[in-house]
Steps between C-alpha positions, in 0.01 A plus 500: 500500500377477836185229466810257494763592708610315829724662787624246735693642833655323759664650800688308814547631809636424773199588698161424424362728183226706730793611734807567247665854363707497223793418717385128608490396112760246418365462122260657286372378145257639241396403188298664183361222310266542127317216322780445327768437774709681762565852406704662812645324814666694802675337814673698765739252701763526732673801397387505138226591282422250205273584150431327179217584255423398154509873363420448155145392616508768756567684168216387313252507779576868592517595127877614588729261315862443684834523290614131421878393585603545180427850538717557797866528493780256606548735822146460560584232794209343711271699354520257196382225766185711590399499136562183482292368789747401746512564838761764621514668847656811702588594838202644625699731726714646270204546261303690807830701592535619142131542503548722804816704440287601153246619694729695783624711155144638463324679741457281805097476551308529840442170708195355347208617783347159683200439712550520856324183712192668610423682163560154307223343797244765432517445120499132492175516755373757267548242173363246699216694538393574161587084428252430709214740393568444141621185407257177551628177642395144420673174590466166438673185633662234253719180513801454704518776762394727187295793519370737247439903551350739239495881583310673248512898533351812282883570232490867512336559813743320736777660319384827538427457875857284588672826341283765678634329824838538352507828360611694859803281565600629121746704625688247700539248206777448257600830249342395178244284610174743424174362576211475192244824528141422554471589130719237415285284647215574311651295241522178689296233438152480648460161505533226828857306545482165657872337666475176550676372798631130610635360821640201593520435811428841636810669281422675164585302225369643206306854343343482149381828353307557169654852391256523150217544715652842607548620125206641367580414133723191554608314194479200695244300706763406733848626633614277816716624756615218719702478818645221643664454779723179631804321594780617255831328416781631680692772258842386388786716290479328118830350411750690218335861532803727373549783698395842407648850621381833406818582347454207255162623415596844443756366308241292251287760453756756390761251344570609158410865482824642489567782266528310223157431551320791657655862402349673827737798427359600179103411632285752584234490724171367290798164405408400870157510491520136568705474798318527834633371857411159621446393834559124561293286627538469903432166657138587652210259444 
């Protein structure tokens, strides 16, 4: 599934990249491609957030095959266009306030815990550190203003030692985020990884990884993990996307299971066995 797979993403700004937040976006695109064509597209423009993706080979690639629209009901709405493979969109605030005033009915959770300015300095000097002690630099010039780095470093070993610089600022990152034991990383491979680097004209232009080499008992010779990095085409909103609310959603989901269809009085407990809560999926990438 994933020795084919392309994801594009384009961003504008209106600063350059290295200095924008999330605020100075004006467009964002990203795309989830397979040998076989696009699979999932995502655009946030202007005030609205657009999606297609071709979910019956989403279906078949996941091993999780989607209803068809015959299967869905005449109430079903724009979610008949999502099985279908058109594009449809929502208001990405109203999505994010509904998102929100869910989340205010829980239990509110404590502000996430962030790295103040002089503990984020002494880590990144400390990282830096073990870069340089472990991992072993060659370069080579090429054509055009192109030059060539390899860094070649001991798997397991720089690993271990990037997370042992880590491990005291544990308790200032993220709830949830726990960090792999040192007998977790027994199991990590033992072998050297090599990144290739490119740069053209002193910016980085390209990284090619082989990820097989750091599976023991790979099936493959081979696996390929490329980045690429260049000019992208400016993000516009696709034309005809039908809008899409939550209500609407709610409403194709459920559409149909009245009581004529579902006797919920007369069920007992094990009839819902089932039924679990869904969350929807948020617009983070």
């Amino acid at each position: 599934m994933l020795s084919g797979a392309k994801i594009n993403v384009t961003v504008q700004s209106r600063k350059p990249i290295e200095e924008s937040g999330e605020k100075d976006l004006v467009g964002t695109a990203l795309k989830i491609s397979g040998p076989e064509g696009d699979l999932i597209e995502y655009r946030v423009i202007g005030d609205y957030t657009y999606i297609r993706t071709d979910t019956d080979a989403v279906g078949k690639m996941t091993g999780s095959p989607v209803p068809t629209v015959e299967d869905l009901p005449p109430q079903a709405g724009a979610l008949k266009d999502i099985l279908e493979g058109k594009w449809v969109k929502f208001d990405t605030k109203k999505m994010e306030k509904a998102a929100a005033d869910g989340q205010e009915a829980e239990d509110s959770p404590a502000p996430a815990p962030s790295l103040d300015a002089k503990t984020q300095k002494k880590l990144v000097k400390a990282l830096r550190e073990v870069i340089a002690r472990e991992v072993r630099f060659k370069t080579a010039g090429g054509e055009d203003d192109t030059e060539h780095i390899t860094a070649t470093a001991p798997f397991r070993t720089l690993v271990t030692e990037l997370l042992d610089e880590i491990r005291p600022l544990a308790k200032d990152l993220p709830p949830g985020m726990e960090l792999p034991t040192k007998k977790d990383l027994k199991d990590a491979p033992d072998a050297k990884a090599t990144a290739d680097f490119t740069l053209k004209n002193g910016e980085l232009a390209a990284v090619d990884v082989d990820l097989a080499k750091l599976a023991e008992s790979a099936k493959v010779r081979k696996l390929g993990l490329s980045l690429r990095m260049s000019d992208g085409t400016r993000p516009t909103a696709p034309a005809g996307a039908r809008e899409l609310d939550l209500e609407e959603l709610m409403r194709g989901f459920f559409a149909g299971a009245g009581p004529d269809d579902a006797e919920f009085d007369e069920g007992t407990p094990s009839d819902f066995n089932g039924i679990s809560d869904q969350e929807l999926p948020r617009d983070e990438f």
